[in-house]
BALOBA-1460 file (C-alpha; in Angstrom, 3 decimals):
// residues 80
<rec num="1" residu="x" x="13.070" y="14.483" z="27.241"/>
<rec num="2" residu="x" x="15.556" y="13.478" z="29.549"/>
<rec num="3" residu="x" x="14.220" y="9.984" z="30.114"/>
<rec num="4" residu="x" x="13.600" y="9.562" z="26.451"/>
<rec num="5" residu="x" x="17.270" y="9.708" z="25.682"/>
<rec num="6" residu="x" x="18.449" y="7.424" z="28.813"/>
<rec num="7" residu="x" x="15.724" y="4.792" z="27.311"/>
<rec num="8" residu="x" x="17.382" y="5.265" z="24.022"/>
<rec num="9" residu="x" x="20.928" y="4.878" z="25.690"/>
<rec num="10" residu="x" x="19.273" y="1.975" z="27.331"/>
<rec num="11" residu="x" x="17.876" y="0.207" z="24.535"/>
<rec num="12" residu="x" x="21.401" y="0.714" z="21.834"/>
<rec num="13" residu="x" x="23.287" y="-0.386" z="24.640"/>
<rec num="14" residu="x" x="20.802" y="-3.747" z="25.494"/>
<rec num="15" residu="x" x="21.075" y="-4.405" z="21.539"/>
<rec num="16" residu="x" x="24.873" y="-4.170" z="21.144"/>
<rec num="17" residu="x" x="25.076" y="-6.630" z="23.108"/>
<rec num="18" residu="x" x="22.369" y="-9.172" z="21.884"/>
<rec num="19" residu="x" x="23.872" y="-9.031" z="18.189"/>
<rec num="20" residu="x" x="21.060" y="-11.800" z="17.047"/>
<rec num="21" residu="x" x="17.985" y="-9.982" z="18.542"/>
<rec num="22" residu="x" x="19.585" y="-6.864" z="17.139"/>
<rec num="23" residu="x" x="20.113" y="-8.342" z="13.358"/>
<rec num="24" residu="x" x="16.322" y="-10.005" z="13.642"/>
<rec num="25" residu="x" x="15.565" y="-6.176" z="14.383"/>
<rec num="26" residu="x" x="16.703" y="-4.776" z="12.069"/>
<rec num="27" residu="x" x="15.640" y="-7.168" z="9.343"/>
<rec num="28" residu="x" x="11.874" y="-6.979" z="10.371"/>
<rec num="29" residu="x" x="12.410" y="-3.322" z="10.383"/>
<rec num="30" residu="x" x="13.455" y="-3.389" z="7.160"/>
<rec num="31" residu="x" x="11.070" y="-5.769" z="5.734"/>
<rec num="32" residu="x" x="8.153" y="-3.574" z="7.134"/>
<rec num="33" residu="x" x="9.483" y="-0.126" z="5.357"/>
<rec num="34" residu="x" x="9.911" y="-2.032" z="2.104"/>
<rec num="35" residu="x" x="6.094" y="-3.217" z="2.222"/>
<rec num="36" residu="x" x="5.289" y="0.143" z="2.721"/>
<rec num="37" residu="x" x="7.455" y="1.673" z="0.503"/>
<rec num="38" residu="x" x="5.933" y="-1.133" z="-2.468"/>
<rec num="39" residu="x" x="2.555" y="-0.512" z="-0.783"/>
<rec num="40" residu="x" x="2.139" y="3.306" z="-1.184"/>
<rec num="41" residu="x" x="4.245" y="2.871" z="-4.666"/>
<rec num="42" residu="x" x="1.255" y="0.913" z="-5.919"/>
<rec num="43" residu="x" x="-1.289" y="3.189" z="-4.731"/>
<rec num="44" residu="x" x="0.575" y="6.207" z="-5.568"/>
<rec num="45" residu="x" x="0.519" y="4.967" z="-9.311"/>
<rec num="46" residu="x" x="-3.139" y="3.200" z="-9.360"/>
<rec num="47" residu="x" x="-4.876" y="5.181" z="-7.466"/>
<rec num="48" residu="x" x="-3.601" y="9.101" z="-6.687"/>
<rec num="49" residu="x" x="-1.578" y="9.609" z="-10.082"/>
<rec num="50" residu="x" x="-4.157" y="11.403" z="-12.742"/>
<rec num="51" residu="x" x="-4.841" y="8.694" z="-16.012"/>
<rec num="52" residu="x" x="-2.210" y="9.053" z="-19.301"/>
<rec num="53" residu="x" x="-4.958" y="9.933" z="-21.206"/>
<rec num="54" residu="x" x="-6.272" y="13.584" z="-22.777"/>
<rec num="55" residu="x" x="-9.432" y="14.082" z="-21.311"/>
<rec num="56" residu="x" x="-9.245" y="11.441" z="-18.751"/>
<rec num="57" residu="x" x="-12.038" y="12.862" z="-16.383"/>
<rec num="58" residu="x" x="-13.868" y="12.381" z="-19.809"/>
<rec num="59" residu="x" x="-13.852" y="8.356" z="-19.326"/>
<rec num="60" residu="x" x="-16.883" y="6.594" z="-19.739"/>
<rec num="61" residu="x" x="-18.048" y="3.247" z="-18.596"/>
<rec num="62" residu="x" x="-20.859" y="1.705" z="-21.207"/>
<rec num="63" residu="x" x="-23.126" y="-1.205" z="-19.818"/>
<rec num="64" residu="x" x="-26.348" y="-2.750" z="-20.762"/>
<rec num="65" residu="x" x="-29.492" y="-2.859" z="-18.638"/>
<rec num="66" residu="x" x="-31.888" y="-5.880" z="-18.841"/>
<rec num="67" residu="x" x="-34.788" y="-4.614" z="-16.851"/>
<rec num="68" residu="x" x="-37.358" y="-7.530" z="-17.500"/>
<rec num="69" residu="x" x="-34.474" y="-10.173" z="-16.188"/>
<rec num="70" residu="x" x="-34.097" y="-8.534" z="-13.274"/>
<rec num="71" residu="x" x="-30.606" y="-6.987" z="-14.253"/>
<rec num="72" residu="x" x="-30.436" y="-3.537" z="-13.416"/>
<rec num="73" residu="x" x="-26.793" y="-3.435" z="-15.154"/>
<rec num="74" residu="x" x="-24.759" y="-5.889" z="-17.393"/>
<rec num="75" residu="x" x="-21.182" y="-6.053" z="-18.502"/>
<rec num="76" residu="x" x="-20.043" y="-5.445" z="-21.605"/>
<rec num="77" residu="x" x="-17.115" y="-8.083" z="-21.868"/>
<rec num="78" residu="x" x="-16.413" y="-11.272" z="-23.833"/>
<rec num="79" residu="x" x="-14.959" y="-12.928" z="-20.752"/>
<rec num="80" residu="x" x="-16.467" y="-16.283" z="-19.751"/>
């Protein structure tokens, strides 16, 4: 533990007086928790949050199946 804190001494000292280095530090470290603070957002909401709907483990998903042309499963949409 003892070393740990003189590297830590060490290292504030090293950027206090490299104020660029320091500043480029800190922005990347910044940056980074931001992504990952929007990243986990996203998937919290998408992905872990339950659906806004009653019954949502009810949800279906219809398709059609064309065995003869080879299509085990077809979508539904209009989409081109």
């Amino acid at each position: 533990m003892d070393s740990f804190v003189r590297d830590a001494r060490l290292a504030i000292r090293d950027l206090a007086c490299e104020r660029a280095f320091a500043a480029i530090v800190v922005l990347t470290l910044g940056v980074c928790i931001g992504a990952n603070v929007a990243a986990f957002s996203a998937l919290n909401a998408i992905v872990l949050q339950p659906l806004p709907y009653a019954d949502a483990d009810r949800i279906v998903t219809i398709y059609n199946s064309y065995p003869g042309a080879g299509v085990a499963r077809g979508s539904n949409s209009c989409s081109p």
